[in-house]
Each structure stands twice: as C-alpha cells, then as structure tokens.
MIBA-241929 format. One record per residue (C-alpha): chain; residue number from 0; z, x, y. Coordinates in steps of 0.2 Angstrom, whole numbers. Layout:
BEGIN
   chain     n       z       x       y
       A   NUM       Z       X       Y
...
This chain:
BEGIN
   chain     n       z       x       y
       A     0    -461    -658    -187
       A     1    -474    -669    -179
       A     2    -460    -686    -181
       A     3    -448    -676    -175
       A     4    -458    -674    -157
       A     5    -462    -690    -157
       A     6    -444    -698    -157
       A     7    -440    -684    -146
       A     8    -453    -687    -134
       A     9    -447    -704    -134
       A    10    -429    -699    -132
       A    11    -436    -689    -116
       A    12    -446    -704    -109
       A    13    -429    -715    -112
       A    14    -419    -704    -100
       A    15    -409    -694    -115
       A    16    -399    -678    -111
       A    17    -409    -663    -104
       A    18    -409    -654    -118
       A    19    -423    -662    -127
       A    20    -433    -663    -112
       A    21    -433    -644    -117
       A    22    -435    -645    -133
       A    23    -452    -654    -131
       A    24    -456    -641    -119
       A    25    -453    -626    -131
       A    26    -464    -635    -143
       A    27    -476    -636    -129
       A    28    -475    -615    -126
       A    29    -478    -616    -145
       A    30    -493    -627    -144
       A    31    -500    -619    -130
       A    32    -497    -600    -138
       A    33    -505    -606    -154
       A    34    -521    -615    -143
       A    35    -539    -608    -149
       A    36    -540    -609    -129
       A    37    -525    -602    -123
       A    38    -535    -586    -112
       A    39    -539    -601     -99
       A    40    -519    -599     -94
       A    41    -510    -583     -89
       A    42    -493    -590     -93
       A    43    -483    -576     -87
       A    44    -488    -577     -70
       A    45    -493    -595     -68
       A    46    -512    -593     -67
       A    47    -528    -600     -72
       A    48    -540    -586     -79
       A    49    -555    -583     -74
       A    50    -563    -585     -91
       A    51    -557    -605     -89
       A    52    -568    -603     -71
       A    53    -583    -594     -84
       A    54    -583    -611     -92
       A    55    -584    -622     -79
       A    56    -598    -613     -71
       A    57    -609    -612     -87
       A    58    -605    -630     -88
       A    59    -613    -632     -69
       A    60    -626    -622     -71
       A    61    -634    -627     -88
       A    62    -630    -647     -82
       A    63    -636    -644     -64
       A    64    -653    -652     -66
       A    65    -646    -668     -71
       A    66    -632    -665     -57
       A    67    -649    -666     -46
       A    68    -658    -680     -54
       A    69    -641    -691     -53
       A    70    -641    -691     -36
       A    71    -656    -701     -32
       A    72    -650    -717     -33
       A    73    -668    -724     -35
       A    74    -673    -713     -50
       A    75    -656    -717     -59
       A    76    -659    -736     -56
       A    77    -675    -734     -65
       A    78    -666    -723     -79
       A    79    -653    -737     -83
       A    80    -665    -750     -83
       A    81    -675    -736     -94
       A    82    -660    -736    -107
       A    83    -659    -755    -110
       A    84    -680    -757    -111
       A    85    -677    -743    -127
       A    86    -668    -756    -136
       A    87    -681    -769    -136
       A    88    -692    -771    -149
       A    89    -711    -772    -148
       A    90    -713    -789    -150
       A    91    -700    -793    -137
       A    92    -709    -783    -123
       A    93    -722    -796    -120
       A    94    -709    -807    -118
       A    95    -700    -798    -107
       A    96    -717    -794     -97
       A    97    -720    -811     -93
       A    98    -702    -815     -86
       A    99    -707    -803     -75
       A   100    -706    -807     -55
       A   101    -726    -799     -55
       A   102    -733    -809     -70
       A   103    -720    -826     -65
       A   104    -729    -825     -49
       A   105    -746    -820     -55
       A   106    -744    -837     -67
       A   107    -739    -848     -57
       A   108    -754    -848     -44
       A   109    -767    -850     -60
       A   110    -753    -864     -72
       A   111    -749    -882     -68
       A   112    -730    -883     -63
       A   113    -721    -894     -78
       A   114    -731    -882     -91
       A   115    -727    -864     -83
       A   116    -708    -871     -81
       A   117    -708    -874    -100
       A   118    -715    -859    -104
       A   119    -703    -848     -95
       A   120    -689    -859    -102
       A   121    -693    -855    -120
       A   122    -697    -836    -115
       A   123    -676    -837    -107
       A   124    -670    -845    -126
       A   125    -684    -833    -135
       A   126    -673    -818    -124
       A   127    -655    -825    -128
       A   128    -659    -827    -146
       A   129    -665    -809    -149
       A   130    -653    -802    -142
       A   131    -639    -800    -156
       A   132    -620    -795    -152
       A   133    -627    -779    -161
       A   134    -642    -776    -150
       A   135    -629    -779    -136
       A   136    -617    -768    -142
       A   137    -628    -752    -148
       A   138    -638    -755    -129
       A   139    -619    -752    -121
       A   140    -614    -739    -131
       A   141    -629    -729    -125
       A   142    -627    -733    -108
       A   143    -611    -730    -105
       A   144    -614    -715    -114
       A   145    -625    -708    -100
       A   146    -614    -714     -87
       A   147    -599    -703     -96
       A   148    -613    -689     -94
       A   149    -615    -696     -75
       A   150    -597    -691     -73
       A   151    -596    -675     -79
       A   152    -611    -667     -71
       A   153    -606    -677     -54
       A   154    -589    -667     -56
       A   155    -585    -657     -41
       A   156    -587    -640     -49
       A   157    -592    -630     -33
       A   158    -573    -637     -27
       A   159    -565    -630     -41
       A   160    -579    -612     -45
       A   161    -574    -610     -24
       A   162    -557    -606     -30
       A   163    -560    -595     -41
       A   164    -572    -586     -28
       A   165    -573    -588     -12
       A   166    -587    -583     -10
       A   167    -597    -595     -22
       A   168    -611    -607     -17
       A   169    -614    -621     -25
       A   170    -632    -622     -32
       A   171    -636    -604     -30
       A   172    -639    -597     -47
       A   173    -644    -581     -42
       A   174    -631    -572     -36
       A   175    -618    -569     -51
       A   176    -600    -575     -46
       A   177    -584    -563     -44
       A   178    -571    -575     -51
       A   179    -552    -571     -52
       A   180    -535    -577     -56
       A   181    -530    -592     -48
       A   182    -511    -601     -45
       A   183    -509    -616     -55
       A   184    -502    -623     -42
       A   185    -518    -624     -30
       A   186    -528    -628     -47
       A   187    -519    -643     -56
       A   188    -526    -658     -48
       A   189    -542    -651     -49
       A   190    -540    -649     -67
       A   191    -532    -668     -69
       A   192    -549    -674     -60
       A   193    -558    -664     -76
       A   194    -551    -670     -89
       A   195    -552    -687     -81
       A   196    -570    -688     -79
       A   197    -577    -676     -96
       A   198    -565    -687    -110
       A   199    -578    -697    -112
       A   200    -588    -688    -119
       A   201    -594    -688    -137
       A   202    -605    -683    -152
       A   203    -619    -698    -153
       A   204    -636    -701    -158
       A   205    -639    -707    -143
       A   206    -640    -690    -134
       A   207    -661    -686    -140
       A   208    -662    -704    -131
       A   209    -654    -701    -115
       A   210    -663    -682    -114
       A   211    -680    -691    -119
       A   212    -677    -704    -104
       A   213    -670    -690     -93
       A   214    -687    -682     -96
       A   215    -697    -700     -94
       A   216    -690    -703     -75
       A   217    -689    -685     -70
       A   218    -706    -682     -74
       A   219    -700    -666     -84
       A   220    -688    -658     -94
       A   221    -670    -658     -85
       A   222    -663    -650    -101
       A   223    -666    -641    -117
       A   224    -659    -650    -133
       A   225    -651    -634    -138
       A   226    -643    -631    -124
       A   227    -635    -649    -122
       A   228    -629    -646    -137
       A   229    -621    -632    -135
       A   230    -614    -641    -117
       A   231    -608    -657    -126
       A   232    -600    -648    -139
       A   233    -591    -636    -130
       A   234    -582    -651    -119
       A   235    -580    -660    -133
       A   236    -571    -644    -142
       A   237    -559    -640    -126
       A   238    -553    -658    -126
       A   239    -550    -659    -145
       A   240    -539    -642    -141
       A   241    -528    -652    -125
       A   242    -529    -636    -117
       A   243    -530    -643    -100
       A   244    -519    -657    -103
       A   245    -505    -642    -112
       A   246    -509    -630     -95
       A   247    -505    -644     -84
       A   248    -491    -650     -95
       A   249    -483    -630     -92
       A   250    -486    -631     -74
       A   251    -478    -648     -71
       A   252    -463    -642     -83
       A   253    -467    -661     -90
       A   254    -470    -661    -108
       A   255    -473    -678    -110
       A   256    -488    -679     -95
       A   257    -504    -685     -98
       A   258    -520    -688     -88
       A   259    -528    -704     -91
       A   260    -548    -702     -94
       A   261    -560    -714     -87
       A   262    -571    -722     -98
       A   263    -587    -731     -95
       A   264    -586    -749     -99
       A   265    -599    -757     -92
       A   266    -608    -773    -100
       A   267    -627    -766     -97
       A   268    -634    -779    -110
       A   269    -625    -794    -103
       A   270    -632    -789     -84
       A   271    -649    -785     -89
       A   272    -649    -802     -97
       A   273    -642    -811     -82
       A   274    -652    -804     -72
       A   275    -668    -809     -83
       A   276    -660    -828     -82
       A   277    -656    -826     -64
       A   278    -675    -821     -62
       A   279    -682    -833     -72
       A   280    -671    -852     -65
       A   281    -677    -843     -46
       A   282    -694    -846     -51
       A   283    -691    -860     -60
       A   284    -684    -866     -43
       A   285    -696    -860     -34
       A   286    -708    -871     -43
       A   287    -700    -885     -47
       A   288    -695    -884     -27
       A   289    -714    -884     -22
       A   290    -719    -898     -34
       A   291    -705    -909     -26
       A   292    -711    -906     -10
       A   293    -728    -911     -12
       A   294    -720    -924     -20
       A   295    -711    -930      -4
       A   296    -724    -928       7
       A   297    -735    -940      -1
       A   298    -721    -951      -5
       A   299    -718    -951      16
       A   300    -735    -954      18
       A   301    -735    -970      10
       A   302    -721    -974      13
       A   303    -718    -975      33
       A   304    -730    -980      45
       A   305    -732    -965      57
       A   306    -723    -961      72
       A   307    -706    -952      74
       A   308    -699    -946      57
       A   309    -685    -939      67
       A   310    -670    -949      68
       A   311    -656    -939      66
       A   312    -651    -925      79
       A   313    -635    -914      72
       A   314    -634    -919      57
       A   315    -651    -910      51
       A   316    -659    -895      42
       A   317    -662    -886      57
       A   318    -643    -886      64
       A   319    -638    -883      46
       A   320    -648    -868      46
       A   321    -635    -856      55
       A   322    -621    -859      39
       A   323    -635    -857      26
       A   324    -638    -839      35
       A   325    -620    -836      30
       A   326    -619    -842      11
       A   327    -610    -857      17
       A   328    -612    -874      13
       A   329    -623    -882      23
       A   330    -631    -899      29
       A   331    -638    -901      12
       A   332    -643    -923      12
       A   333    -649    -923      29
       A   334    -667    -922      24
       A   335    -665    -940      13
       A   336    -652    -946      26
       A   337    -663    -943      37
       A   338    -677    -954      29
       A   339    -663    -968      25
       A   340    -661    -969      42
       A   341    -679    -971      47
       A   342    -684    -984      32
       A   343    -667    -996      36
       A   344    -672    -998      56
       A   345    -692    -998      51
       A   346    -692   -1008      37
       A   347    -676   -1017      32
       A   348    -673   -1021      49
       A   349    -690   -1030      51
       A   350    -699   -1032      37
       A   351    -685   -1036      26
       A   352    -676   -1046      36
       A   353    -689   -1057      41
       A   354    -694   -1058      21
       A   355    -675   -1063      17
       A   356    -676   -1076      30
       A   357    -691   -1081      21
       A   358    -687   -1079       2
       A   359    -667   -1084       6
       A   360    -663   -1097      17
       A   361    -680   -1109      17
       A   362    -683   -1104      -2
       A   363    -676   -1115     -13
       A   364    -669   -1107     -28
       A   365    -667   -1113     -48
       A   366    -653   -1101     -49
       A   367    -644   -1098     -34
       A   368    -635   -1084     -42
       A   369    -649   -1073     -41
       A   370    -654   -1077     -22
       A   371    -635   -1072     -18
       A   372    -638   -1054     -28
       A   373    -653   -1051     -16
       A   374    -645   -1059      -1
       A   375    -628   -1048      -5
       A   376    -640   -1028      -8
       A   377    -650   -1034       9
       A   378    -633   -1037      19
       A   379    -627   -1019      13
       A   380    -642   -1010      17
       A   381    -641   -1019      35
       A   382    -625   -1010      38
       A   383    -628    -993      34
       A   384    -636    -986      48
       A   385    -621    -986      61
       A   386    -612    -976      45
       A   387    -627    -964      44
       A   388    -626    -963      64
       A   389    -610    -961      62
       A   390    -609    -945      52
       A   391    -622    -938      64
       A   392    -611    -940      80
       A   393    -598    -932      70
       A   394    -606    -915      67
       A   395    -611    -915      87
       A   396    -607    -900      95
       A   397    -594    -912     105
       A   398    -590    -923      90
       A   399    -574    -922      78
       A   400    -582    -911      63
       A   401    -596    -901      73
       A   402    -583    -895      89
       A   403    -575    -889      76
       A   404    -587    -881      65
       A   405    -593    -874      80
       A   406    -579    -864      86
       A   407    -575    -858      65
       A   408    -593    -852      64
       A   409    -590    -840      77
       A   410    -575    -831      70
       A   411    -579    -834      50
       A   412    -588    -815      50
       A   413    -570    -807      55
       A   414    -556    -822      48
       A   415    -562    -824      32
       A   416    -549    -839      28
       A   417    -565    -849      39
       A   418    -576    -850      25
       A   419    -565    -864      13
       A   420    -563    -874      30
       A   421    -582    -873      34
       A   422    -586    -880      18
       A   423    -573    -890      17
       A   424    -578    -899      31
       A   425    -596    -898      31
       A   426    -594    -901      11
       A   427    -585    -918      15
       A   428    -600    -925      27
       A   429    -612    -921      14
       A   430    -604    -931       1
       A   431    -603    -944      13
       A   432    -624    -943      15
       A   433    -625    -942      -4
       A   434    -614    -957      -6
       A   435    -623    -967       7
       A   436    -639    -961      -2
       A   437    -636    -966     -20
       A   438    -629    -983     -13
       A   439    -641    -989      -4
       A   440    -656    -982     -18
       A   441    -646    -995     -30
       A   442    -645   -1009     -16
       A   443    -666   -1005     -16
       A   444    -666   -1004     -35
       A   445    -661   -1021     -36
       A   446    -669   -1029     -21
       A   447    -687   -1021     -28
       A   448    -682   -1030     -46
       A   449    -681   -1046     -37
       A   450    -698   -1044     -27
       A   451    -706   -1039     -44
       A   452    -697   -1055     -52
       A   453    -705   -1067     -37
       A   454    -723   -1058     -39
       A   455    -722   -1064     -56
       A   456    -716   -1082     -52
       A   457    -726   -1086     -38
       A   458    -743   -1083     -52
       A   459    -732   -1093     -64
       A   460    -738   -1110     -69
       A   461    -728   -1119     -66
       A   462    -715   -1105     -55
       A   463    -697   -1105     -63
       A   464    -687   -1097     -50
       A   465    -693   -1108     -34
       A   466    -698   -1124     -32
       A   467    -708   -1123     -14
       A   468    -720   -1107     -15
       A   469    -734   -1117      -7
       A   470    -722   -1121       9
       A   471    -716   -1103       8
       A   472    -734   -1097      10
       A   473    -738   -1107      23
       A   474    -723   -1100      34
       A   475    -728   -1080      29
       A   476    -739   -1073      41
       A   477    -748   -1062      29
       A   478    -753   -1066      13
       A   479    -737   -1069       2
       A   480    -744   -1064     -15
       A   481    -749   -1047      -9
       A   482    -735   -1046       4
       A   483    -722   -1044      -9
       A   484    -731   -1033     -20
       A   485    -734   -1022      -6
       A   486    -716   -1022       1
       A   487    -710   -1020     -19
       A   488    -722   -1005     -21
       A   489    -716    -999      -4
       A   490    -696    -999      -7
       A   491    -700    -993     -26
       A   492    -707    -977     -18
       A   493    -694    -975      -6
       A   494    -681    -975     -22
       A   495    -693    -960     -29
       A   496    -693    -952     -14
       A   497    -674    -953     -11
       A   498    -672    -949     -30
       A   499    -682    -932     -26
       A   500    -672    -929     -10
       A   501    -655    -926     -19
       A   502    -664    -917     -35
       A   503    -671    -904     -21
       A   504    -651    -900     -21
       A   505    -643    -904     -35
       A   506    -658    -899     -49
C-alpha cells in the first residue's frame, strides 16, 4: 500500500488526472482518522480543538522560564560559550586560560616579546591539535541542539493560545484559560510556523548538559529534568504522528504538502576556534607591532641627524587615517616612503654623492666592473626622489588620485560600488611606495657591500681594489677609514629600518 502512494503522489506532483490527486487525499482522511492525535482537528467543521490549544499552552508554560532566560542576549552569549567550554578537557583549560585576552595581556607586560609570541603560537597548534573532527562534531551537535530548543521556546505561542482565547495573556499563569474551537483557516500558518521551528527536536544525552548549563548561567533551576522530559518527548511524539503536517495537508486540500523544518546548523566548534586564533595572531600583532616600533625609533635615531622627519605632505599616515576608519585600504608605505624620502636628499644627495665623487671618478680601480656596479645603485638612488614626490602630489587633494579619492570618500557610506575604486586606487599608489622601497633597499644592499669591501681594502697590505688610498685620504675631509665605516654602518641600518617598515604591514 505504502508503494502504491508513493507513485501516486508522484503521479499527483507530475500533473496526472485529478482523480489521483483524490486518491492521495482519501488516504490522507484515512491517515488522519487512524492519527493517535486526530482530537487536535474537528474535521467536520473545519476546526482546531481546543485540546491541540491545551497542548501548546502546557508546552509554554512548562518552557517559559527558558523562554525568559533566552531573551537576554547577554546571558545566552555566556551559555553558548558555556556549551563549548563542557567539551574541553581539563588539561586543555589551562591552555585555553592563557590564550585568554586577560592573561595575554597580563603576560605580555611581565615576558620578553620573541618568548611570549612563541609561546602563544604553540598554545594556537597545542588548541588545533586537540580538537578532533570528533570533538568538533559532538560540541555541534549539542549546540545546535539548544538552539533547536532556542526555537521552540521562542515560538510565538501567546499569538497562537490568543486564538484560541481572546482573552489570554501571555506570561500570566494564574488565571486559567477558556480555550475554544478555532477555523483552520485563521490557524494554518500558525501551525506551518510550529512545525517549522519544533522539528528539530530530538532525544539526546545532551539534554542533562544543556539543563545543567541552563542552571549554571541562570543562577537557578529553569527546568525540572522531569518535566523536560515529558516536554521533549511530547514534541517529539506529535511530530513522529504528522498530525499537524496531516491537519494542514486536510485544510489545504493538498496531499502532497509539507512544511519544511529549520534546523540548526551552525559550526560552534569551528567559530570558537577562530575566534581563539583571531585572538591569539591580535596579540601576537600587538606585540610583534610594539617591538618593531621601538625597533624603528632607535633605528631613526641613528640613523638621521635631527631636524624635520617630515617630508611628505599627502601621502602620509595621518591623511590615510580617514580610509582606515572605514576598513579601506589605506596609505599603508608612507611611514618608510617617508623615511626613503628624507635619507635620499640628507644623505645620498650629500654625503653619498660627495663619497662617489671620491671613491669613483678620482679612485682608480683594479676592476672597473665593480666601480660601475656602485656608480650604476648610486645613480638610481639619485633618481627616486622626484618619483616618491611624485606619488605625493598625486594623492593631493587637487592632484589626479587624491581629487578623486576625495570626492569617493564622501559617497562610499551610501554607493557601496566606491569601496573596490578606493582601494583600487589607493591600493595602486601603495604598490608604487613598496616598489620604490624594496628597490632602492637593494640599491643600498649593494652600495653598503662595496663600502664594507673598501674598509677592508684600504687596511689591506698591500690594497687590491685600488691603487691611490693614500691620495684618496688626502682629498676626504674627514677621516676616510672611519668615514666609510660610518657611512656603511649608517646605510646598513637604514636597510633594517626600511626592512621593518614593510614588515609593520605585511607581517
């Protein structure tokens, strides 16, 4: 028999003649008659009883404590969080403790930087690697579980109880309600809503947890086991029966309807890990962030002489401040532009320049080859700083990228489509700053070999890479030996210090 409404059904969903259309629906009457629950539905004159309305309401009332309790947002964040702590072992929490934000921050004002960043990185993998697929899958099974539960008790049952008596108030428990027949035609969609939202719902060993946690965050018992029981297995029993999905199927004249049943699939496990990740590499950041900044700052300090450290006007931290407000892409190489810009015109331009003249055209060279590779990293260095100035006119308020940046800011928070041209444009001057960077730190790299390469000749006896040291000295105006061993020490930290500039972003 049961084959027989299946292809039948089929037929019916195919468009087939009306006739088995009702024939499923005479099987649906038999079904319906033969239904444990059939009181809920007065067939004859099209009504919902008011013994269905007697189960909704012992449903809402024995639930209603957890109806409360769901609603404060705050005290179900702390539940859910609740559900996935159960599931770590003992061993795990200390782990767990120190990746907190509390104990991160407590650590890292008492531990050296490279030794708290190590040590939060292996707590991260000692996470990851106890947390099995298995772990993962019994921590959102049980969460999902309560928020199955979540739906039912947040059902609208003084919507539906108000139907059956207009009188009812939802909440009050003391005055018994007056419930009476209701038309199924007013009643339905309510009924579609509960079926929707209580399908969920089944017999675990999870349930003593989620009660015990209830009682954890609410500070009390919301719920006798007992009685949940009774609640869980009732919903699960009417839905086993179809009875509403039959009583809607009657109404509709549609045999073939069915409600679909929202069920919880959320990846609890997977979050709460991120989240721990996310938590951790922040701090990590954080850190890692400070150290290179103190880093920097002695680096500028040896680095540059005093005076201005400002060269650059629109093309800076401060005017990219306004796009980093909005999660957009901001002026992310200004700071070591920036720098670039001040070491070319303080120290190439003078310094350098006057070395070059020195070391290149009055030196006189065993192998000219190398004197070109020198001559060739200090020309391209010489021409970088109307590209860097460049790139700063640009992103003026009246220049070509920043007019135009300008005017995109200003509508990005209603025109949406303003974000990818932001950061397109602002995206294509920062490469520009990173390219001009990395060059000119390789043009340094091998400047700073050939200094270290001469410090070495000029104490050389006798000096194999040029032949007139002692007429060279005698034209330097300061010391040669050290001269170059400063200037060698000097471009070597600016290399560091450019290295740490781009690692600020991209690390």
């Amino acid at each position: 028999m049961t084959e027989d409404i299946v292809s039948k059904m089929f037929s019916f969903l195919a468009g087939e003649p009306e006739s088995d259309k009702r024939l499923l629906f005479k099987q649906t009457l038999k079904d319906l008659s033969q239904n444990r629950y059939v009181k809920f539905l007065r067939i004859k004159t099209e009504e919902a009883d008011p013994s269905l309305a007697l189960f909704l309401y012992s449903l809402y009332k024995t639930t209603f404590p957890i109806r409360v309790f769901t609603q404060d947002e705050e005290k179900m964040n702390l539940f859910r969080q609740k559900i996935v702590d159960a599931f770590v072992d003992l061993p795990l929490r200390e782990t767990v403790r120190r990746l907190s934000p509390e104990d991160l921050a407590r650590r890292a004002g008492t531990e050296a930087p490279p030794e708290l960043i190590s040590e939060i990185q292996a707590d991260v993998d000692r996470l990851l690697s106890a947390f099995s697929r298995e772990k993962m899958d019994s921590v959102n099974n049980c969460y999902n579980l309560a928020e199955a539960l979540s739906q039912v008790v947040g059902f609208n049952f003084p919507g539906i109880l108000k139907k059956f008596d207009p009188h009812f108030v939802g909440g009050n428990f003391s005055v018994e309600p007056r419930f009476s027949p209701v038309k199924m035609s007013l009643l339905y969609k309510d009924l579609e809503e509960f079926a929707a939202a209580t399908g969920a719902i089944t017999s675990s060993e999870n349930w003593g947890l989620i009660l015990e946690l209830f009682k954890v965050c609410a500070g009390k018992e919301l719920i006798q086991h007992g009685a949940f029981a009774e609640v869980i297995g009732g919903l699960q029993d009417v839905h086993e029966s179809r009875i509403v999905e039959q009583m809607i199927q009657f109404y509709l004249r549609n045999p073939v309807w069915q409600g679909k049943v929202r069920v919880p699939n959320t990846q609890a496990a997977e979050a709460w890990l991120e989240a721990k990740k996310a938590e951790a590499k922040k701090r990590i950041d954080q850190i890692a962030g400070a150290q290179r900044a103190v880093q920097i700052n002695a680096l500028v300090k040896q680095i540059f002489t005093g005076g201005s450290m400002t060269r650059l006007e629109n093309y800076t931290p401060a005017r990219g401040e306004p796009f980093r407000e909005k999660n957009l892409e901001d002026f992310q190489y200004a700071e070591g532009l920036n720098y670039l810009l001040i070491f070319l015109e303080e120290f190439v331009d003078h310094e350098m320049r006057e070395l070059c003249d020195l070391l290149l055209i009055r030196g006189q060279w065993t192998n000219n080859g190398l004197s070109k590779d020198m001559s060739e990293a200090f020309y391209r260095l010489s021409e970088m700083p109307p590209l860097i100035r460049e790139i700063d006119e640009r992103m003026s308020e009246d220049g070509v990228d920043g007019s135009r940046l300008k005017a995109a800011l200003l509508r990005v928070d209603r025109d949406k489509t303003q974000i990818r041209y932001i950061n397109s444009i602002v995206g294509n001057n920062n490469d520009e700053a990173l390219e001009l960077i990395n060059t000119a730190a390789q043009h340094f790299i091998v400047i700073g070999k050939h200094l270290r390469m001469l410090v070495e000749d000029i104490q050389r006896k006798p000096p194999g890479l040029l032949y007139n040291w002692k007429e060279l000295i005698s034209f330097s105006r300061r010391p040669l030996v050290p001269r170059l061993a400063d200037d060698y020490k000097r471009i070597n930290h600016f290399v560091q210090l450019s290295r740490l500039c781009v690692a600020a972003i991209d690390g």
